[in-house]
Z-matrix of the N, CA and C atoms (Angstrom, degrees):
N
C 1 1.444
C 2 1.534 1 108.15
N 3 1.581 2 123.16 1 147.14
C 4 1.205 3 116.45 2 -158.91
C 5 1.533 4 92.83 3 -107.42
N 6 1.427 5 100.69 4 166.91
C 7 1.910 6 97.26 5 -179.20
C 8 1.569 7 108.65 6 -54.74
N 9 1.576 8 115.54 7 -43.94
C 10 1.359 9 122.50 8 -172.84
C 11 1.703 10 110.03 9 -42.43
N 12 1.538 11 103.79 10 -62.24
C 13 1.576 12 103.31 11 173.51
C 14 1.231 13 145.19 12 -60.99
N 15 1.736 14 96.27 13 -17.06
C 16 1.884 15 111.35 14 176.45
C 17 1.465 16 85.06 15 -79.46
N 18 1.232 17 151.17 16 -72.64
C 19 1.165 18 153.67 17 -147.75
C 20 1.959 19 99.51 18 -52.83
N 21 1.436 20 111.52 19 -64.27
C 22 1.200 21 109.91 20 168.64
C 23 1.521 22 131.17 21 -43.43
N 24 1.003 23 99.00 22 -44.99
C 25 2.223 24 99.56 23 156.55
C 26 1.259 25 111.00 24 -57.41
N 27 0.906 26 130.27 25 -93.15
C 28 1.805 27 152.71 26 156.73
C 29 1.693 28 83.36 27 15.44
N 30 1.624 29 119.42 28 -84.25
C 31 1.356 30 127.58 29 176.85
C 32 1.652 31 117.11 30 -26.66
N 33 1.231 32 102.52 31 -65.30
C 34 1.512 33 113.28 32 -156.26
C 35 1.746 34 78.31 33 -64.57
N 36 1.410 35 125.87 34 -61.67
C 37 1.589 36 113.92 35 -169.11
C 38 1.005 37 119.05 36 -28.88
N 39 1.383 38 116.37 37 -65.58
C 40 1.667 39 140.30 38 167.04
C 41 1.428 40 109.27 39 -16.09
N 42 1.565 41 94.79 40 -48.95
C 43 2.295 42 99.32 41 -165.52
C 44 1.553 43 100.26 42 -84.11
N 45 1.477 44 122.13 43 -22.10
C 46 1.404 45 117.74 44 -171.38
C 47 1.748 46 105.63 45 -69.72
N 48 1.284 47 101.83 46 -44.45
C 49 1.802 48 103.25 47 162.22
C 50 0.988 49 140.72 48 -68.97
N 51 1.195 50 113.86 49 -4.46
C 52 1.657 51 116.61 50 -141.62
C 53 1.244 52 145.33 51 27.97
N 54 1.448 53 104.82 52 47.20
C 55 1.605 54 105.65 53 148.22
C 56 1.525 55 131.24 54 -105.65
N 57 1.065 56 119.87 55 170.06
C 58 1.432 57 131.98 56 176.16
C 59 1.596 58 120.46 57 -91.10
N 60 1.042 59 123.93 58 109.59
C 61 1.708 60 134.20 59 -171.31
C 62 1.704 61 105.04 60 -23.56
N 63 1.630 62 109.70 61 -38.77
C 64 1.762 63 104.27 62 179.57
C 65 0.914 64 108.57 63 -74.39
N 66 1.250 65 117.82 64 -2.11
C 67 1.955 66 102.46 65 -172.58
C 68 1.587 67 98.27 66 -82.13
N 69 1.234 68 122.40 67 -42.82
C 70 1.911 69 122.82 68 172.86
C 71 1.419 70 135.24 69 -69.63
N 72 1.543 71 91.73 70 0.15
C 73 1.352 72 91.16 71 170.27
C 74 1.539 73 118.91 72 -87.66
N 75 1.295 74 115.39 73 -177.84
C 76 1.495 75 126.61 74 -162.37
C 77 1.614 76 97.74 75 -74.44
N 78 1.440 77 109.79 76 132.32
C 79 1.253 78 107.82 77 177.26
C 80 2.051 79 131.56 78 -46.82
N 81 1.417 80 89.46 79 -28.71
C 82 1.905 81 87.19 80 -172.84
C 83 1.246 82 83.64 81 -92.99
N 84 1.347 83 151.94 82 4.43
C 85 1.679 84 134.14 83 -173.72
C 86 1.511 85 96.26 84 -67.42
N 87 1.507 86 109.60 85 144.01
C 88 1.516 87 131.14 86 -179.85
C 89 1.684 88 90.59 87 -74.89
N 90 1.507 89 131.76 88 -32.50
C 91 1.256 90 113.47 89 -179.62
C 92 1.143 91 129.03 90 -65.27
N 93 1.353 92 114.87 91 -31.61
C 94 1.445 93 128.53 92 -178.44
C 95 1.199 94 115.83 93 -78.88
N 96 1.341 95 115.60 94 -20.68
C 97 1.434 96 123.05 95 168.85
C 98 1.563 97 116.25 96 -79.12
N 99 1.549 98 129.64 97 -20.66
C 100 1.340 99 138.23 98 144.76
C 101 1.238 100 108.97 99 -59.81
N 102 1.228 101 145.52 100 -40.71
C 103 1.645 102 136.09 101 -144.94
C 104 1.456 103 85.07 102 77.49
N 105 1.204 104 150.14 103 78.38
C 106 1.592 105 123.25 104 146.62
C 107 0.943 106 111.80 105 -45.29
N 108 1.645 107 137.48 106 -165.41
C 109 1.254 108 127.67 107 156.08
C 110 1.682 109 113.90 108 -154.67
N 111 1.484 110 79.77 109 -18.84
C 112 1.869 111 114.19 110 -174.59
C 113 1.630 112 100.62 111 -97.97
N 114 1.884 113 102.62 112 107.13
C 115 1.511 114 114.70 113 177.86
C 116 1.409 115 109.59 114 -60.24
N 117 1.936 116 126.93 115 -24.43
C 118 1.170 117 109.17 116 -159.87
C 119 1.911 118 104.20 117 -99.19
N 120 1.320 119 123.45 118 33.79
C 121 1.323 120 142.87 119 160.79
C 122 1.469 121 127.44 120 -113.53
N 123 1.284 122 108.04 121 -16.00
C 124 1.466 123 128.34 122 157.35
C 125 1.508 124 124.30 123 -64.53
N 126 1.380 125 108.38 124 118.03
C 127 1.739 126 107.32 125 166.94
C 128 1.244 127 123.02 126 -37.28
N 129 1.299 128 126.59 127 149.61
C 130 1.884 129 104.48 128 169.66
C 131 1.106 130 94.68 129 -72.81
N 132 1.603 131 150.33 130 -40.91
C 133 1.470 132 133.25 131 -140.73
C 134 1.391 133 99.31 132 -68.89
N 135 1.630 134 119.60 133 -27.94
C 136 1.465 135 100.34 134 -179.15
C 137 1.366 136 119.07 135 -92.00
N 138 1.437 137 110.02 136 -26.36
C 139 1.447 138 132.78 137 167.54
C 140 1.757 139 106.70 138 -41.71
N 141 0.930 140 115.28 139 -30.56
C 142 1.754 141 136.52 140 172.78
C 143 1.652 142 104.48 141 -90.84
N 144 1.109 143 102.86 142 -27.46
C 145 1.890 144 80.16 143 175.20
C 146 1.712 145 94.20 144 -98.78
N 147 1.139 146 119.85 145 -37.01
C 148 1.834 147 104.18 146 -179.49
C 149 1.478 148 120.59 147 -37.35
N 150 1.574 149 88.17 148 -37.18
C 151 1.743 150 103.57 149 -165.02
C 152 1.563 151 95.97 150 -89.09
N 153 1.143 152 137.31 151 0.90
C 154 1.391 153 118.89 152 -178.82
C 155 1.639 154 97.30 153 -112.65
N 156 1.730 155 111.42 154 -26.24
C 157 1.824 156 111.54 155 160.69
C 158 1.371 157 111.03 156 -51.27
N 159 1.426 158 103.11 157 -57.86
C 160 1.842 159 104.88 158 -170.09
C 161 1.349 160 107.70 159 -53.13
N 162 1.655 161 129.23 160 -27.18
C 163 1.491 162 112.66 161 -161.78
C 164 1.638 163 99.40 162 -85.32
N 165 1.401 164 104.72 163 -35.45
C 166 2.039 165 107.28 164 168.39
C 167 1.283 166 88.89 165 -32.43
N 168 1.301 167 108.28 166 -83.07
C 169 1.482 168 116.48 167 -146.41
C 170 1.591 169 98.75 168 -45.39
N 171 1.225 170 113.19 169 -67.27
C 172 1.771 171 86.62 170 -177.58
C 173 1.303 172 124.51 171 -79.38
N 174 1.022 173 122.95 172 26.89
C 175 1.878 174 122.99 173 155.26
C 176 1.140 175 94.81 174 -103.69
N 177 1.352 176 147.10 175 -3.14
C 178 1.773 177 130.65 176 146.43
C 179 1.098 178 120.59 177 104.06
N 180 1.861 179 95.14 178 37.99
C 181 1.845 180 120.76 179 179.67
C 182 1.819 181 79.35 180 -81.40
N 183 1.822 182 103.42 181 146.60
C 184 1.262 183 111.70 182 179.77
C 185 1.701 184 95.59 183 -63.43
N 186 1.511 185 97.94 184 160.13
C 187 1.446 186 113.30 185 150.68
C 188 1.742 187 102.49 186 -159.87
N 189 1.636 188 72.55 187 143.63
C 190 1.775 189 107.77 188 -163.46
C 191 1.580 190 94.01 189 -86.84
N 192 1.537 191 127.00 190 121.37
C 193 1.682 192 109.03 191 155.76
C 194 1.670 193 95.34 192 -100.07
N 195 1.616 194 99.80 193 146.02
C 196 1.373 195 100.30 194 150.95
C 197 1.473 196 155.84 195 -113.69
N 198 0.876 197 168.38 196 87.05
C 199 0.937 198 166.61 197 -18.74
C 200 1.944 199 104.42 198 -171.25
N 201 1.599 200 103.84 199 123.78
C 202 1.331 201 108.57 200 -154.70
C 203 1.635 202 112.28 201 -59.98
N 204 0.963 203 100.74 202 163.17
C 205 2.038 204 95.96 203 -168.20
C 206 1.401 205 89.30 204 -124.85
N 207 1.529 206 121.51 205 155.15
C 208 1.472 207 133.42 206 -177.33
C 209 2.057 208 87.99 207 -95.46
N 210 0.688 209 102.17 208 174.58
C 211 1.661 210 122.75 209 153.24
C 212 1.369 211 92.32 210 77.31
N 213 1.288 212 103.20 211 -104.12
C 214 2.028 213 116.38 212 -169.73
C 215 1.696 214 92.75 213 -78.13
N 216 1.615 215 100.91 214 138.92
C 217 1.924 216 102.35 215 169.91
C 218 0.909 217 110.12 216 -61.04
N 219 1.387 218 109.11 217 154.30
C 220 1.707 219 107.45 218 177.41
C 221 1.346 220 114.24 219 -82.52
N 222 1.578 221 111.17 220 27.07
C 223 1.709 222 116.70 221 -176.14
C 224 1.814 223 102.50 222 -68.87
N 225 1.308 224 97.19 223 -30.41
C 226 1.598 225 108.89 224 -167.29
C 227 1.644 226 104.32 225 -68.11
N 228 0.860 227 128.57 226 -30.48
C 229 1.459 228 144.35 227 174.96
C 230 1.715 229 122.87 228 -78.15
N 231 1.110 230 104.34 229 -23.00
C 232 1.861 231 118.13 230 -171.10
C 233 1.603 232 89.37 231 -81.50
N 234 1.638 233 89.65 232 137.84
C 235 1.379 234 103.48 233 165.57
C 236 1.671 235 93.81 234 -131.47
N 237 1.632 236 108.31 235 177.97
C 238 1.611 237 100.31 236 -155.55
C 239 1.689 238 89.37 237 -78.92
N 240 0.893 239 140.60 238 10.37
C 241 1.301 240 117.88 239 146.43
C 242 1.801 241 145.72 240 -84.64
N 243 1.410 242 75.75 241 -20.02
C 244 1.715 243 87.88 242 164.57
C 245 1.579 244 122.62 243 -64.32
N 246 1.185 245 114.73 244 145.27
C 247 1.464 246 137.30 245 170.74
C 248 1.674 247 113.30 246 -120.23
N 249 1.331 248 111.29 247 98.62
C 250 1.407 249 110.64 248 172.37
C 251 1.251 250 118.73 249 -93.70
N 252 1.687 251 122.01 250 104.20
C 253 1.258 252 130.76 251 -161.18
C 254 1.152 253 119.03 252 -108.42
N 255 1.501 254 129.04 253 5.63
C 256 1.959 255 140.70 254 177.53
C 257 1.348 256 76.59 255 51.70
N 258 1.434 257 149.05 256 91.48
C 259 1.270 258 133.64 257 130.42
C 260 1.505 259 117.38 258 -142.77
N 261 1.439 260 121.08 259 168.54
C 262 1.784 261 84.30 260 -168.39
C 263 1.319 262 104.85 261 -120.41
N 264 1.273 263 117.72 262 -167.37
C 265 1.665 264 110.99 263 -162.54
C 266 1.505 265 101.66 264 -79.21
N 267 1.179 266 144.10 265 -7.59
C 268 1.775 267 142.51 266 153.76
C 269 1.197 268 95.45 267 -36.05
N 270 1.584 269 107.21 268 -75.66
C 271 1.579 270 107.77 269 -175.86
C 272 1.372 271 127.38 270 -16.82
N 273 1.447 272 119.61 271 -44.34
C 274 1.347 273 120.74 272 -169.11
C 275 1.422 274 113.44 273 -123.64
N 276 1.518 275 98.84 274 36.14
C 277 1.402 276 105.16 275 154.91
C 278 1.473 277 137.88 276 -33.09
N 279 1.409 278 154.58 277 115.09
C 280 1.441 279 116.47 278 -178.97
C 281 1.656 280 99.99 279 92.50
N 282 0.950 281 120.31 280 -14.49
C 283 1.536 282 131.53 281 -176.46
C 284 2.018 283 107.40 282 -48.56
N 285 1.403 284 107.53 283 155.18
C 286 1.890 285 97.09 284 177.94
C 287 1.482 286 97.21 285 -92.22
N 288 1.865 287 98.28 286 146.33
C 289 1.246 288 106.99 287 -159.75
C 290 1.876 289 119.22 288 -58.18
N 291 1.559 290 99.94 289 -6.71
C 292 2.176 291 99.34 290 165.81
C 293 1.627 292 114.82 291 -96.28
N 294 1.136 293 112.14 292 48.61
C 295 1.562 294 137.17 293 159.47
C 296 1.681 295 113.36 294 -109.94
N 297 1.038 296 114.86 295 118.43
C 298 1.203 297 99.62 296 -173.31
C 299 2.347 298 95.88 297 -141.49
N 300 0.992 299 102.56 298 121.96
C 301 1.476 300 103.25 299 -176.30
C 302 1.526 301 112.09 300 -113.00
N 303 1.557 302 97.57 301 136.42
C 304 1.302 303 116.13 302 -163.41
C 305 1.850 304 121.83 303 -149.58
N 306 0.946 305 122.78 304 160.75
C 307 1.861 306 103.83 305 170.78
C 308 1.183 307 125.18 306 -89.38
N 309 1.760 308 125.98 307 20.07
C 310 1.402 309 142.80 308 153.73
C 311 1.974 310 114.54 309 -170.57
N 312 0.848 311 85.66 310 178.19
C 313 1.645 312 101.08 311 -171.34
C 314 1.728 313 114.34 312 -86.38
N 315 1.637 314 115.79 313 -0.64
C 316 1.357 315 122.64 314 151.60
C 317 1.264 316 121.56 315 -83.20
N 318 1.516 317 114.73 316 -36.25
C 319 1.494 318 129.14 317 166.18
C 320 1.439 319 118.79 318 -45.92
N 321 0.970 320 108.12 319 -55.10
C 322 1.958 321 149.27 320 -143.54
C 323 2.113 322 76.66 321 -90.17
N 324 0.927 323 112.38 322 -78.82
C 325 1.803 324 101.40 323 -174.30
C 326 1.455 325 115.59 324 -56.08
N 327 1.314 326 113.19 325 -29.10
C 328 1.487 327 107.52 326 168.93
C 329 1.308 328 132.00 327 -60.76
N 330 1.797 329 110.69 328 -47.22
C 331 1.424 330 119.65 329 167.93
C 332 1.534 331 124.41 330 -72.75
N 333 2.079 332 102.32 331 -11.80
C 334 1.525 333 103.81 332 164.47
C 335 1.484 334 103.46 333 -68.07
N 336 1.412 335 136.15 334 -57.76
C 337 1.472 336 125.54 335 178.82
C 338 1.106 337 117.92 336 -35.45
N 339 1.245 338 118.93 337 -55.51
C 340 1.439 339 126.46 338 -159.99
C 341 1.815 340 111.36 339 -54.99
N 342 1.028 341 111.89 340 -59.19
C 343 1.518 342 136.43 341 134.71
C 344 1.470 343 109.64 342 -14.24
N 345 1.329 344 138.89 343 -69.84
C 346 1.311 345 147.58 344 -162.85
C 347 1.854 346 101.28 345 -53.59
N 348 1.701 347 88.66 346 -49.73
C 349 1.198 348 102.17 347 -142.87
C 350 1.770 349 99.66 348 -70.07
């Protein structure tokens, strides 16, 4: 399989959920801090960790979205599991039950217990 076509899966996965390729990348990457969006400007080394996030995510490692905050960014709040996606919990209506949305990733593990339990 050529890089072009792993990248093209990886993508189409991405759109079946709705996320955006920067949201899986490694938190200190300068891309993710642009929004890249375009796989063929991406390093592979991270291009290789998106694709090894995305497969968590669908073997049904939690992921936290969060939900945009007015005042202070919600950068202060992200832990490397968070995904801050400006979208709101409508959006993920119908969502699989290891989605769990919240306004940070202390929130977001609490209401995963609660849930568990």
């Amino acid at each position: 399989m050529t890089k072009e076509e792993s990248n093209d899966i990886l993508m189409g996965r991405l759109e079946n959920i709705g996320l955006e390729l920067w949201q899986i990348l490694p938190e200190n990457s300068v891309y993710r801090e642009r929004r890249t969006v375009d796989p063929r400007i991406i390093p592979e080394d991270e291009m290789v960790y998106a694709t090894i996030r995305m497969d968590e995510i669908s073997d049904g490692k939690e992921v936290i979205f969060e939900q945009p905050t007015r005042g202070l960014s919600s950068r202060r709040a992200q832990s490397s599991e968070s995904i801050p996606t400006g979208k709101t919990q409508a959006d993920f209506e119908g969502a699989p039950s290891n989605v769990v949305f919240s306004k940070n990733r202390q929130e977001g593990l609490k209401q995963r217990r609660k849930l568990l339990k």
